[in-house]
ROFIZA-63866 format. One record per residue (C-alpha): residue number from 1; x, y negated, z negated. Coordinates in nm, 2 decimals. Layout:
! residues N
{n=NUM u=X v=Y w=Z}
...
***
This chain:
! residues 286
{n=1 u=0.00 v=0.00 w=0.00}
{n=2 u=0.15 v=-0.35 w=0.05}
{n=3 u=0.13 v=-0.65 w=-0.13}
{n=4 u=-0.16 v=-0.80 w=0.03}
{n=5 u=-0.38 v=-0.51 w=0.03}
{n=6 u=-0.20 v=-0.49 w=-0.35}
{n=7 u=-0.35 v=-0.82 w=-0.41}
{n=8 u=-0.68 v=-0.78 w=-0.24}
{n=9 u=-0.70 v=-0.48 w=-0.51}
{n=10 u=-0.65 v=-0.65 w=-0.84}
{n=11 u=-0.87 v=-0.93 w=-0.76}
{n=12 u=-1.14 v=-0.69 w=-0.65}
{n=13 u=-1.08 v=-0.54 w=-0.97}
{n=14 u=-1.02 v=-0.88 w=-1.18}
{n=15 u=-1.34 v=-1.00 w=-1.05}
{n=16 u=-1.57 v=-0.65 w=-1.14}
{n=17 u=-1.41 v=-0.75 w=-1.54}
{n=18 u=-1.50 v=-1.12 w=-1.51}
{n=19 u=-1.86 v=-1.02 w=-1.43}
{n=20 u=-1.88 v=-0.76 w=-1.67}
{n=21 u=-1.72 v=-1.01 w=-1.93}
{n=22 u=-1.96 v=-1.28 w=-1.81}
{n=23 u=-2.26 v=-1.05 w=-1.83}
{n=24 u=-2.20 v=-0.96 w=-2.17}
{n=25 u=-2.14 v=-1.29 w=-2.29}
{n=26 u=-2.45 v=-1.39 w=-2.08}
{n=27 u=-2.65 v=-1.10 w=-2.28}
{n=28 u=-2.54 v=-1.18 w=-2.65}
{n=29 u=-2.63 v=-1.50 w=-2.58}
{n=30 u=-3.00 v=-1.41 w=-2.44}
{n=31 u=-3.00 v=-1.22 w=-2.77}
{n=32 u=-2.93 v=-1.43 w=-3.01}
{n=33 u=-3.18 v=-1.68 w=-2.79}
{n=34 u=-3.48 v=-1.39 w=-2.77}
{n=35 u=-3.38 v=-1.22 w=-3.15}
{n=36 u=-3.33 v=-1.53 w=-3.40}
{n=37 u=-3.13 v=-1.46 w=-3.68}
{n=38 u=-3.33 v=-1.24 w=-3.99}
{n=39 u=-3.41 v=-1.50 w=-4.23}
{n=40 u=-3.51 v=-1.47 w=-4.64}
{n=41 u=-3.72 v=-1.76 w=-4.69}
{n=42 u=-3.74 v=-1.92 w=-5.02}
{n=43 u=-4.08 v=-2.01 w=-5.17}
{n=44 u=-4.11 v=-2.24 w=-5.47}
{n=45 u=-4.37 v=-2.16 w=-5.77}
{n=46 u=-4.41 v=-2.51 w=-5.92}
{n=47 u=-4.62 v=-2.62 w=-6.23}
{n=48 u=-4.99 v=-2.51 w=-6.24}
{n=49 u=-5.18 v=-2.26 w=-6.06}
{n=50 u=-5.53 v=-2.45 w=-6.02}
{n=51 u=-5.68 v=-2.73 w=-5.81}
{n=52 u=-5.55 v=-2.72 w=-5.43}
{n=53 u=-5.17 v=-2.60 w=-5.52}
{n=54 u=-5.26 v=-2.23 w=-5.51}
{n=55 u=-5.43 v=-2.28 w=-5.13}
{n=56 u=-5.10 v=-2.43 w=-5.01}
{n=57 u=-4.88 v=-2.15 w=-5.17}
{n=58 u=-5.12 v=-1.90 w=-4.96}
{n=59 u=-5.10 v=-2.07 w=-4.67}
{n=60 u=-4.72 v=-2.09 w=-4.70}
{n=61 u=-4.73 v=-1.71 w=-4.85}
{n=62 u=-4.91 v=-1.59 w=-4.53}
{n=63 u=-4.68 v=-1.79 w=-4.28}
{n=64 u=-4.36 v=-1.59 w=-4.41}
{n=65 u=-4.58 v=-1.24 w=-4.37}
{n=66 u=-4.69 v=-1.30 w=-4.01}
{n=67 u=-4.34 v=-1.40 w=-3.89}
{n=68 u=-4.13 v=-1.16 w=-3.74}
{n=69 u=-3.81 v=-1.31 w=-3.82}
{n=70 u=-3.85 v=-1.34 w=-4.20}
{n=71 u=-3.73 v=-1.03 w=-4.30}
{n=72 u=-3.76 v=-1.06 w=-4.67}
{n=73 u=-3.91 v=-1.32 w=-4.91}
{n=74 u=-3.79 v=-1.49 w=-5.29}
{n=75 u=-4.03 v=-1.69 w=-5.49}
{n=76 u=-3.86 v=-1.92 w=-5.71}
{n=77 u=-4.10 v=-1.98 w=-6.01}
{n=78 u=-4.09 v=-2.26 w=-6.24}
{n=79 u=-4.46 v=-2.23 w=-6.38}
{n=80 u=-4.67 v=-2.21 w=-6.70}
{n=81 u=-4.94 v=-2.00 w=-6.49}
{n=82 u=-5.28 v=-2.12 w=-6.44}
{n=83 u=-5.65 v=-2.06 w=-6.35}
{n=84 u=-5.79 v=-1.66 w=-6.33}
{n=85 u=-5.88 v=-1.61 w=-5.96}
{n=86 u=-5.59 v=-1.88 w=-5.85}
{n=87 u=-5.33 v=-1.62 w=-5.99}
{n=88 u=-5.51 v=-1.29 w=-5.93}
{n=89 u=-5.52 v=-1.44 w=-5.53}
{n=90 u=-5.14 v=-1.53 w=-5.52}
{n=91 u=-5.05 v=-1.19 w=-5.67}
{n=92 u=-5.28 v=-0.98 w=-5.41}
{n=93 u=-5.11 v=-1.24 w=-5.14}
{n=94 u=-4.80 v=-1.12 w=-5.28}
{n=95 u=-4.84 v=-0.74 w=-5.33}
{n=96 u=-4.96 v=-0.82 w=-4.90}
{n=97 u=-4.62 v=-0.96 w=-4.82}
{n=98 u=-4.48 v=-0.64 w=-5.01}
{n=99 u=-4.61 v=-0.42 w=-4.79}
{n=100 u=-4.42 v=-0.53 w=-4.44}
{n=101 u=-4.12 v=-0.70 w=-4.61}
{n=102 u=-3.94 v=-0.71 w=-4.97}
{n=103 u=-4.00 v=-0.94 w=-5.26}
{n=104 u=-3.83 v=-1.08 w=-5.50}
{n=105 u=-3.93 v=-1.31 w=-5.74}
{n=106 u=-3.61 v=-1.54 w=-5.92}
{n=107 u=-3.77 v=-1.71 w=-6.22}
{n=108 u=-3.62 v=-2.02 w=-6.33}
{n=109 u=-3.69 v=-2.20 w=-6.63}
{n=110 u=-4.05 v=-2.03 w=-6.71}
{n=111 u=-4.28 v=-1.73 w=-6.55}
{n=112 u=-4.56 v=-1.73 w=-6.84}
{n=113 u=-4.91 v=-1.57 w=-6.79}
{n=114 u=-5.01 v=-1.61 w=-6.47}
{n=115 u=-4.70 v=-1.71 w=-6.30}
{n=116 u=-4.56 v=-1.35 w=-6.40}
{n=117 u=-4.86 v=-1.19 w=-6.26}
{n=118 u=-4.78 v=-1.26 w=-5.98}
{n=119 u=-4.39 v=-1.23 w=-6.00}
{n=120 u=-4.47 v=-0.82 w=-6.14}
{n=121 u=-4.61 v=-0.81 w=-5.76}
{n=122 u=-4.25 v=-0.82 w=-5.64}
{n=123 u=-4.03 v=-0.53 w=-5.55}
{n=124 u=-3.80 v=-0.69 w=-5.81}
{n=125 u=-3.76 v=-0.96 w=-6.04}
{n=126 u=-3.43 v=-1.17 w=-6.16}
{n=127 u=-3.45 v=-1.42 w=-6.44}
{n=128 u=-3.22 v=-1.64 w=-6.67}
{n=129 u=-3.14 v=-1.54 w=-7.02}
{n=130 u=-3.27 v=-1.82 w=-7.15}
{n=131 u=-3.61 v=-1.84 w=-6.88}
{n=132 u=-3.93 v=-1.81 w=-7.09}
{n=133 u=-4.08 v=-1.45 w=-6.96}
{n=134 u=-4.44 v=-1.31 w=-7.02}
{n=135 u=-4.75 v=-1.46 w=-7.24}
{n=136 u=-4.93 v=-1.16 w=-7.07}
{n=137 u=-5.30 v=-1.26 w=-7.20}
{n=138 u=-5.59 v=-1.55 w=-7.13}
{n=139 u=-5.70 v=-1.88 w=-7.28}
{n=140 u=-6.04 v=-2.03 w=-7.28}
{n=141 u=-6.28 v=-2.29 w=-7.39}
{n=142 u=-6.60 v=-2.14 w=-7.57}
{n=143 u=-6.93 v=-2.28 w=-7.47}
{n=144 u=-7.11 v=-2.49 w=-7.61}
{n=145 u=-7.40 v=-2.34 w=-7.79}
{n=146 u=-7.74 v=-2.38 w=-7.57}
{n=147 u=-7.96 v=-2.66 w=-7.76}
{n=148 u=-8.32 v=-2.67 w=-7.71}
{n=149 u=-8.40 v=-3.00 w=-7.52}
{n=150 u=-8.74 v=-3.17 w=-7.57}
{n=151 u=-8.75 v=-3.26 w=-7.16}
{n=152 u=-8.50 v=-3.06 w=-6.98}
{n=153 u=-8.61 v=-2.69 w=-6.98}
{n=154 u=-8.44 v=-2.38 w=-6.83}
{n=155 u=-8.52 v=-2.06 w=-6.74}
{n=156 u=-8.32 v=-1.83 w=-6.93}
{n=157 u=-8.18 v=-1.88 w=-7.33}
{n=158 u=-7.83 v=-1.93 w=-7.15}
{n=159 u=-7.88 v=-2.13 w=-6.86}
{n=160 u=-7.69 v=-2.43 w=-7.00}
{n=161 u=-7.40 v=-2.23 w=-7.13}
{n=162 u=-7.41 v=-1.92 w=-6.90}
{n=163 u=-7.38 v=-1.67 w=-7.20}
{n=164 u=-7.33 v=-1.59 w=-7.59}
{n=165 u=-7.02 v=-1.65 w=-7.71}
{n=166 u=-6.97 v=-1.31 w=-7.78}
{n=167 u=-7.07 v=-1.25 w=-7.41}
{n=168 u=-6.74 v=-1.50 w=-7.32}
{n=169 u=-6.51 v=-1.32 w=-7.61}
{n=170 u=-6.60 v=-0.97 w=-7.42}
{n=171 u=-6.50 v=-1.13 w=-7.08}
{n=172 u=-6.21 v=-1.28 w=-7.17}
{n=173 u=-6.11 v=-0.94 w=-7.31}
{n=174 u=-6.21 v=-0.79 w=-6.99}
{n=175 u=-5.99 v=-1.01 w=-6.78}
{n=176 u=-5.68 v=-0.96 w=-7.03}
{n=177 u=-5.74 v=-0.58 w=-6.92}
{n=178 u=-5.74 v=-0.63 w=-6.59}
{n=179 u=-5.40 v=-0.84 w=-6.64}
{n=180 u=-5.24 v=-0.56 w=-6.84}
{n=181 u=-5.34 v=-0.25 w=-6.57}
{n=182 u=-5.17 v=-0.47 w=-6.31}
{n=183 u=-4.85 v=-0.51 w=-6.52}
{n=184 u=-4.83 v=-0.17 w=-6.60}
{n=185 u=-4.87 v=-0.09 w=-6.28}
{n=186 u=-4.61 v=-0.27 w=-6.10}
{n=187 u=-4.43 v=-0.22 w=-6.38}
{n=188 u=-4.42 v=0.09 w=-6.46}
{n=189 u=-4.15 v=0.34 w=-6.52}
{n=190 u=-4.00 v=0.01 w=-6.60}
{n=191 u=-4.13 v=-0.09 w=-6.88}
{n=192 u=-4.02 v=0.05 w=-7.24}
{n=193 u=-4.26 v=-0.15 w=-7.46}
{n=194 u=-4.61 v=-0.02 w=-7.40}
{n=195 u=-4.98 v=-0.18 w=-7.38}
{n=196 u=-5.03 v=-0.27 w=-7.70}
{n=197 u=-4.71 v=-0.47 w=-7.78}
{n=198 u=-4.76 v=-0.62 w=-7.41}
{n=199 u=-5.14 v=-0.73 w=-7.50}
{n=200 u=-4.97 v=-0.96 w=-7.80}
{n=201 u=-4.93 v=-1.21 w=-7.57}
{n=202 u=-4.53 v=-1.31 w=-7.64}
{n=203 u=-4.31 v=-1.50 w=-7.47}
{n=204 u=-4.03 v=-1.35 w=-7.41}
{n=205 u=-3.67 v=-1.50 w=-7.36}
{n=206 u=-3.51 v=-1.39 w=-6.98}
{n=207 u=-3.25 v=-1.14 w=-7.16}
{n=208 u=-3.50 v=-0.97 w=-7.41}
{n=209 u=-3.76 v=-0.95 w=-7.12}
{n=210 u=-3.53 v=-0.74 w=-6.93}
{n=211 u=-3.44 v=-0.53 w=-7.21}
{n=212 u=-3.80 v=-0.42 w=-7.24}
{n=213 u=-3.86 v=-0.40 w=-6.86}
{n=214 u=-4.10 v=-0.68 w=-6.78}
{n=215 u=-3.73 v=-0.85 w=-6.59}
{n=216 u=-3.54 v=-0.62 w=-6.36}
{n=217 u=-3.22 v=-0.81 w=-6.38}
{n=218 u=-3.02 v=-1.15 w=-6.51}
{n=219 u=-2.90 v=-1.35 w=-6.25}
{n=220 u=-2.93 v=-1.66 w=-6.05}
{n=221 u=-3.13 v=-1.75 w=-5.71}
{n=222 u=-2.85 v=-1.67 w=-5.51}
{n=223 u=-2.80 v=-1.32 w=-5.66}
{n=224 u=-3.20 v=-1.29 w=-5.63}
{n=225 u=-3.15 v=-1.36 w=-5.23}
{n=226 u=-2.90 v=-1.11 w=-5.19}
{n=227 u=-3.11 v=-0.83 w=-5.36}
{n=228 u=-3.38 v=-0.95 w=-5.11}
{n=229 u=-3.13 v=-0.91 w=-4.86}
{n=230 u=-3.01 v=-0.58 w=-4.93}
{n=231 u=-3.38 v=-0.44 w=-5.00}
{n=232 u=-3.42 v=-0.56 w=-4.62}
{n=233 u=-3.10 v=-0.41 w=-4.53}
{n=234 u=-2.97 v=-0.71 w=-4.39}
{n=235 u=-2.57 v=-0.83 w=-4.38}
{n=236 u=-2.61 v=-1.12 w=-4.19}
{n=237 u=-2.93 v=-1.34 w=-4.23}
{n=238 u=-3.03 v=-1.71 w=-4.26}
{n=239 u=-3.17 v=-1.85 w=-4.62}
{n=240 u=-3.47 v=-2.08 w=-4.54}
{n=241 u=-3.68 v=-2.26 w=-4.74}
{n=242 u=-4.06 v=-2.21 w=-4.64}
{n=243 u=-4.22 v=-2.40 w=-4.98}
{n=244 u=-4.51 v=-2.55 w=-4.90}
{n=245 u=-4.55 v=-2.90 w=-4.78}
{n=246 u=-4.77 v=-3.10 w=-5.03}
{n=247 u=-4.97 v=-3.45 w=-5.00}
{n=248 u=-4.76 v=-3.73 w=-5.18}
{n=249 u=-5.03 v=-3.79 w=-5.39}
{n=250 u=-5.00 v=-3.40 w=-5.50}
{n=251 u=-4.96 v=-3.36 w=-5.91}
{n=252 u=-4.82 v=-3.01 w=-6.04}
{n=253 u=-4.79 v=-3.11 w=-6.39}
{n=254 u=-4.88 v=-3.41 w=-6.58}
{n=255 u=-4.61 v=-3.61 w=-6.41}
{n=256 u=-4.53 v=-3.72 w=-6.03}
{n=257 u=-4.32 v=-3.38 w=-5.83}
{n=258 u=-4.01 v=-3.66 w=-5.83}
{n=259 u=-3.99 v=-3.62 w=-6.25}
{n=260 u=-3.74 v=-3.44 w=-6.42}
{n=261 u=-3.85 v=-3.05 w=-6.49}
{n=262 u=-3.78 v=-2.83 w=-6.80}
{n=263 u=-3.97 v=-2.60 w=-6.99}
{n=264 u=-4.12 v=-2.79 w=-7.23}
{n=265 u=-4.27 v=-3.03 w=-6.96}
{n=266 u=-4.37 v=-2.80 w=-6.72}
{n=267 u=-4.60 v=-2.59 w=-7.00}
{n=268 u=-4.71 v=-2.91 w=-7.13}
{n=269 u=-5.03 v=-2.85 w=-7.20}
{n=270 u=-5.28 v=-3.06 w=-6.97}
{n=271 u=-5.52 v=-3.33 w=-7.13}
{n=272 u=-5.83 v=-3.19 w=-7.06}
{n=273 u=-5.82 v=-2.79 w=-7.01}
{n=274 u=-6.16 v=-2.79 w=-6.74}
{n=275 u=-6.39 v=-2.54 w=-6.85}
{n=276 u=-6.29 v=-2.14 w=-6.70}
{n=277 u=-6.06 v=-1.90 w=-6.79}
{n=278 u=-5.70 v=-1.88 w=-6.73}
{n=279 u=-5.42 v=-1.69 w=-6.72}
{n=280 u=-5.17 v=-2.00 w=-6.87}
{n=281 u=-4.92 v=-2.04 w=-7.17}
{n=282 u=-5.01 v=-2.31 w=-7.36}
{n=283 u=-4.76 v=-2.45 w=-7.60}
{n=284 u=-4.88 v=-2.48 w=-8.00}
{n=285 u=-4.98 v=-2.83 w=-8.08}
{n=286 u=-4.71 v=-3.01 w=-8.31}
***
Protein backbone atom coordinates (compact mmCIF):
# COMPACT_ATOMS: atom_id res chain seq x y z
CA UNK A 1 0.00 0.00 0.00
CA UNK A 2 1.55 3.55 -0.53
CA UNK A 3 1.30 6.47 1.28
CA UNK A 4 -1.58 8.03 -0.32
CA UNK A 5 -3.82 5.09 -0.25
CA UNK A 6 -2.03 4.93 3.47
CA UNK A 7 -3.53 8.25 4.12
CA UNK A 8 -6.82 7.83 2.36
CA UNK A 9 -6.97 4.77 5.06
CA UNK A 10 -6.47 6.53 8.38
CA UNK A 11 -8.67 9.33 7.58
CA UNK A 12 -11.36 6.94 6.52
CA UNK A 13 -10.81 5.36 9.65
CA UNK A 14 -10.23 8.82 11.81
CA UNK A 15 -13.45 10.04 10.53
CA UNK A 16 -15.67 6.46 11.43
CA UNK A 17 -14.11 7.48 15.37
CA UNK A 18 -14.98 11.25 15.12
CA UNK A 19 -18.61 10.15 14.30
CA UNK A 20 -18.77 7.56 16.67
CA UNK A 21 -17.21 10.09 19.35
CA UNK A 22 -19.61 12.80 18.10
CA UNK A 23 -22.60 10.48 18.27
CA UNK A 24 -22.03 9.65 21.71
CA UNK A 25 -21.42 12.85 22.87
CA UNK A 26 -24.45 13.94 20.84
CA UNK A 27 -26.50 11.04 22.83
CA UNK A 28 -25.37 11.78 26.46
CA UNK A 29 -26.34 15.02 25.81
CA UNK A 30 -29.96 14.09 24.39
CA UNK A 31 -29.97 12.17 27.73
CA UNK A 32 -29.34 14.32 30.08
CA UNK A 33 -31.77 16.78 27.92
CA UNK A 34 -34.77 13.92 27.70
CA UNK A 35 -33.77 12.25 31.47
CA UNK A 36 -33.32 15.31 33.99
CA UNK A 37 -31.30 14.57 36.81
CA UNK A 38 -33.25 12.41 39.92
CA UNK A 39 -34.07 14.99 42.27
CA UNK A 40 -35.12 14.72 46.40
CA UNK A 41 -37.23 17.58 46.94
CA UNK A 42 -37.45 19.21 50.21
CA UNK A 43 -40.76 20.07 51.74
CA UNK A 44 -41.13 22.40 54.71
CA UNK A 45 -43.72 21.58 57.66
CA UNK A 46 -44.11 25.12 59.16
CA UNK A 47 -46.25 26.20 62.32
CA UNK A 48 -49.95 25.12 62.38
CA UNK A 49 -51.76 22.65 60.64
CA UNK A 50 -55.29 24.51 60.19
CA UNK A 51 -56.85 27.33 58.10
CA UNK A 52 -55.53 27.18 54.29
CA UNK A 53 -51.73 25.97 55.19
CA UNK A 54 -52.63 22.29 55.07
CA UNK A 55 -54.26 22.79 51.32
CA UNK A 56 -51.03 24.30 50.13
CA UNK A 57 -48.84 21.55 51.75
CA UNK A 58 -51.17 19.04 49.59
CA UNK A 59 -50.99 20.73 46.69
CA UNK A 60 -47.20 20.89 47.02
CA UNK A 61 -47.26 17.06 48.51
CA UNK A 62 -49.08 15.92 45.26
CA UNK A 63 -46.75 17.93 42.81
CA UNK A 64 -43.63 15.89 44.12
CA UNK A 65 -45.81 12.43 43.73
CA UNK A 66 -46.89 13.02 40.07
CA UNK A 67 -43.38 13.97 38.91
CA UNK A 68 -41.32 11.65 37.44
CA UNK A 69 -38.08 13.05 38.16
CA UNK A 70 -38.54 13.43 42.04
CA UNK A 71 -37.31 10.33 43.01
CA UNK A 72 -37.59 10.60 46.70
CA UNK A 73 -39.09 13.19 49.11
CA UNK A 74 -37.94 14.94 52.86
CA UNK A 75 -40.34 16.91 54.86
CA UNK A 76 -38.61 19.24 57.12
CA UNK A 77 -40.97 19.83 60.07
CA UNK A 78 -40.87 22.57 62.38
CA UNK A 79 -44.63 22.33 63.76
CA UNK A 80 -46.71 22.12 66.97
CA UNK A 81 -49.39 19.97 64.90
CA UNK A 82 -52.81 21.23 64.43
CA UNK A 83 -56.46 20.60 63.47
CA UNK A 84 -57.95 16.61 63.30
CA UNK A 85 -58.78 16.14 59.65
CA UNK A 86 -55.92 18.77 58.51
CA UNK A 87 -53.32 16.23 59.91
CA UNK A 88 -55.09 12.92 59.29
CA UNK A 89 -55.23 14.45 55.25
CA UNK A 90 -51.43 15.25 55.25
CA UNK A 91 -50.55 11.91 56.74
CA UNK A 92 -52.84 9.83 54.08
CA UNK A 93 -51.13 12.44 51.42
CA UNK A 94 -47.98 11.23 52.81
CA UNK A 95 -48.40 7.40 53.31
CA UNK A 96 -49.62 8.24 49.00
CA UNK A 97 -46.19 9.56 48.21
CA UNK A 98 -44.78 6.38 50.08
CA UNK A 99 -46.06 4.18 47.87
CA UNK A 100 -44.18 5.32 44.41
CA UNK A 101 -41.23 6.97 46.10
CA UNK A 102 -39.40 7.09 49.69
CA UNK A 103 -40.01 9.39 52.56
CA UNK A 104 -38.32 10.83 54.98
CA UNK A 105 -39.27 13.12 57.39
CA UNK A 106 -36.08 15.43 59.17
CA UNK A 107 -37.68 17.11 62.16
CA UNK A 108 -36.16 20.22 63.28
CA UNK A 109 -36.93 22.01 66.25
CA UNK A 110 -40.53 20.28 67.12
CA UNK A 111 -42.85 17.30 65.45
CA UNK A 112 -45.56 17.32 68.36
CA UNK A 113 -49.10 15.71 67.90
CA UNK A 114 -50.08 16.11 64.72
CA UNK A 115 -47.02 17.10 63.03
CA UNK A 116 -45.60 13.51 64.03
CA UNK A 117 -48.56 11.86 62.61
CA UNK A 118 -47.76 12.60 59.76
CA UNK A 119 -43.87 12.27 60.01
CA UNK A 120 -44.73 8.16 61.36
CA UNK A 121 -46.06 8.14 57.59
CA UNK A 122 -42.51 8.24 56.44
CA UNK A 123 -40.31 5.31 55.54
CA UNK A 124 -37.95 6.95 58.10
CA UNK A 125 -37.61 9.63 60.39
CA UNK A 126 -34.34 11.68 61.57
CA UNK A 127 -34.47 14.16 64.39
CA UNK A 128 -32.16 16.40 66.74
CA UNK A 129 -31.36 15.44 70.22
CA UNK A 130 -32.68 18.20 71.46
CA UNK A 131 -36.11 18.38 68.79
CA UNK A 132 -39.26 18.13 70.87
CA UNK A 133 -40.79 14.52 69.62
CA UNK A 134 -44.38 13.08 70.23
CA UNK A 135 -47.48 14.56 72.39
CA UNK A 136 -49.27 11.62 70.73
CA UNK A 137 -52.98 12.58 71.95
CA UNK A 138 -55.88 15.53 71.34
CA UNK A 139 -57.03 18.83 72.80
CA UNK A 140 -60.43 20.26 72.76
CA UNK A 141 -62.79 22.88 73.92
CA UNK A 142 -66.01 21.42 75.65
CA UNK A 143 -69.29 22.79 74.71
CA UNK A 144 -71.06 24.88 76.14
CA UNK A 145 -73.98 23.35 77.95
CA UNK A 146 -77.43 23.83 75.69
CA UNK A 147 -79.64 26.55 77.56
CA UNK A 148 -83.18 26.67 77.07
CA UNK A 149 -84.02 29.98 75.16
CA UNK A 150 -87.39 31.67 75.70
CA UNK A 151 -87.51 32.61 71.62
CA UNK A 152 -85.00 30.55 69.83
CA UNK A 153 -86.13 26.89 69.82
CA UNK A 154 -84.40 23.77 68.32
CA UNK A 155 -85.23 20.62 67.41
CA UNK A 156 -83.19 18.34 69.29
CA UNK A 157 -81.82 18.81 73.29
CA UNK A 158 -78.26 19.29 71.53
CA UNK A 159 -78.76 21.28 68.61
CA UNK A 160 -76.86 24.32 70.04
CA UNK A 161 -73.96 22.28 71.30
CA UNK A 162 -74.09 19.21 69.01
CA UNK A 163 -73.80 16.71 72.03
CA UNK A 164 -73.32 15.94 75.89
CA UNK A 165 -70.17 16.55 77.15
CA UNK A 166 -69.66 13.09 77.81
CA UNK A 167 -70.70 12.52 74.12
CA UNK A 168 -67.44 14.99 73.23
CA UNK A 169 -65.13 13.18 76.08
CA UNK A 170 -66.00 9.71 74.20
CA UNK A 171 -64.99 11.26 70.81
CA UNK A 172 -62.05 12.78 71.74
CA UNK A 173 -61.10 9.41 73.06
CA UNK A 174 -62.08 7.92 69.94
CA UNK A 175 -59.93 10.06 67.79
CA UNK A 176 -56.77 9.60 70.33
CA UNK A 177 -57.44 5.81 69.15
CA UNK A 178 -57.35 6.33 65.86
CA UNK A 179 -54.00 8.44 66.42
CA UNK A 180 -52.36 5.61 68.43
CA UNK A 181 -53.38 2.51 65.70
CA UNK A 182 -51.70 4.74 63.11
CA UNK A 183 -48.47 5.11 65.22
CA UNK A 184 -48.26 1.68 66.01
CA UNK A 185 -48.71 0.86 62.84
CA UNK A 186 -46.05 2.73 61.01
CA UNK A 187 -44.28 2.25 63.77
CA UNK A 188 -44.23 -0.92 64.58
CA UNK A 189 -41.54 -3.43 65.20
CA UNK A 190 -40.05 -0.10 65.97
CA UNK A 191 -41.26 0.94 68.82
CA UNK A 192 -40.23 -0.50 72.40
CA UNK A 193 -42.59 1.50 74.56
CA UNK A 194 -46.06 0.22 74.00
CA UNK A 195 -49.76 1.84 73.82
CA UNK A 196 -50.28 2.68 77.01
CA UNK A 197 -47.10 4.70 77.77
CA UNK A 198 -47.57 6.16 74.12
CA UNK A 199 -51.40 7.30 74.98
CA UNK A 200 -49.68 9.60 78.02
CA UNK A 201 -49.31 12.12 75.75
CA UNK A 202 -45.31 13.08 76.37
CA UNK A 203 -43.07 14.99 74.68
CA UNK A 204 -40.34 13.46 74.08
CA UNK A 205 -36.70 14.97 73.62
CA UNK A 206 -35.07 13.87 69.76
CA UNK A 207 -32.50 11.35 71.62
CA UNK A 208 -35.05 9.73 74.06
CA UNK A 209 -37.59 9.45 71.21
CA UNK A 210 -35.27 7.36 69.28
CA UNK A 211 -34.38 5.33 72.11
CA UNK A 212 -37.97 4.22 72.44
CA UNK A 213 -38.63 4.02 68.57
CA UNK A 214 -40.96 6.78 67.82
CA UNK A 215 -37.33 8.47 65.92
CA UNK A 216 -35.37 6.15 63.59
CA UNK A 217 -32.18 8.12 63.77
CA UNK A 218 -30.22 11.45 65.09
CA UNK A 219 -29.02 13.48 62.52
CA UNK A 220 -29.32 16.59 60.51
CA UNK A 221 -31.32 17.51 57.12
CA UNK A 222 -28.54 16.71 55.12
CA UNK A 223 -28.04 13.23 56.57
CA UNK A 224 -32.02 12.86 56.27
CA UNK A 225 -31.50 13.64 52.33
CA UNK A 226 -29.00 11.06 51.87
CA UNK A 227 -31.07 8.33 53.63
CA UNK A 228 -33.81 9.47 51.10
CA UNK A 229 -31.32 9.07 48.58
CA UNK A 230 -30.06 5.82 49.31
CA UNK A 231 -33.80 4.41 49.96
CA UNK A 232 -34.17 5.55 46.20
CA UNK A 233 -31.01 4.08 45.30
CA UNK A 234 -29.69 7.07 43.94
CA UNK A 235 -25.70 8.27 43.75
CA UNK A 236 -26.09 11.21 41.91
CA UNK A 237 -29.33 13.36 42.31
CA UNK A 238 -30.25 17.06 42.56
CA UNK A 239 -31.70 18.52 46.17
CA UNK A 240 -34.67 20.80 45.36
CA UNK A 241 -36.79 22.61 47.39
CA UNK A 242 -40.62 22.08 46.36
CA UNK A 243 -42.16 23.98 49.75
CA UNK A 244 -45.11 25.51 49.03
CA UNK A 245 -45.51 29.03 47.76
CA UNK A 246 -47.73 31.05 50.32
CA UNK A 247 -49.70 34.47 50.00
CA UNK A 248 -47.64 37.29 51.81
CA UNK A 249 -50.28 37.91 53.88
CA UNK A 250 -50.00 34.00 54.99
CA UNK A 251 -49.59 33.57 59.07
CA UNK A 252 -48.18 30.15 60.36
CA UNK A 253 -47.94 31.07 63.90
CA UNK A 254 -48.83 34.14 65.75
CA UNK A 255 -46.13 36.06 64.09
CA UNK A 256 -45.33 37.17 60.32
CA UNK A 257 -43.19 33.83 58.35
CA UNK A 258 -40.06 36.59 58.33
CA UNK A 259 -39.88 36.21 62.50
CA UNK A 260 -37.39 34.38 64.21
CA UNK A 261 -38.54 30.48 64.86
CA UNK A 262 -37.82 28.29 67.98
CA UNK A 263 -39.70 26.04 69.92
CA UNK A 264 -41.21 27.90 72.34
CA UNK A 265 -42.75 30.35 69.59
CA UNK A 266 -43.73 28.04 67.20
CA UNK A 267 -45.98 25.85 69.99
CA UNK A 268 -47.13 29.08 71.31
CA UNK A 269 -50.26 28.51 71.99
CA UNK A 270 -52.81 30.59 69.68
CA UNK A 271 -55.19 33.26 71.33
CA UNK A 272 -58.29 31.93 70.61
CA UNK A 273 -58.22 27.95 70.06
CA UNK A 274 -61.55 27.88 67.45
CA UNK A 275 -63.95 25.37 68.46
CA UNK A 276 -62.93 21.40 66.99
CA UNK A 277 -60.59 19.02 67.86
CA UNK A 278 -56.97 18.84 67.31
CA UNK A 279 -54.22 16.92 67.19
CA UNK A 280 -51.71 19.97 68.75
CA UNK A 281 -49.23 20.43 71.66
CA UNK A 282 -50.11 23.11 73.56
CA UNK A 283 -47.65 24.48 75.98
CA UNK A 284 -48.77 24.84 80.02
CA UNK A 285 -49.79 28.32 80.83
CA UNK A 286 -47.14 30.09 83.07
Amino acid sequence: MNTRDSRRSFLRVGGVVLVAVLSLLLGYLLSLYLVPTPQVAVIRVEGDLWGDYPTYLNQALEAVEQDPSVRAVVLSIVSPGGEVTASEDLYFEVLKIRARKPVVASVDQLATSGAYYLACAADEIYAKPASAVGNIGVVSILPEPDLVDEKLITTGPFKFSGGSQVDHIRQMEMLKESFLAAVLAQRAERLRVGKEVLSRGEVYLGIHAQQIGLVDEIGSQGEAIAAAARLARLRHYQVVDRSPELPEESFLFDFELKGTTTAHTVAASPADLPPGFYYRYLEPPH
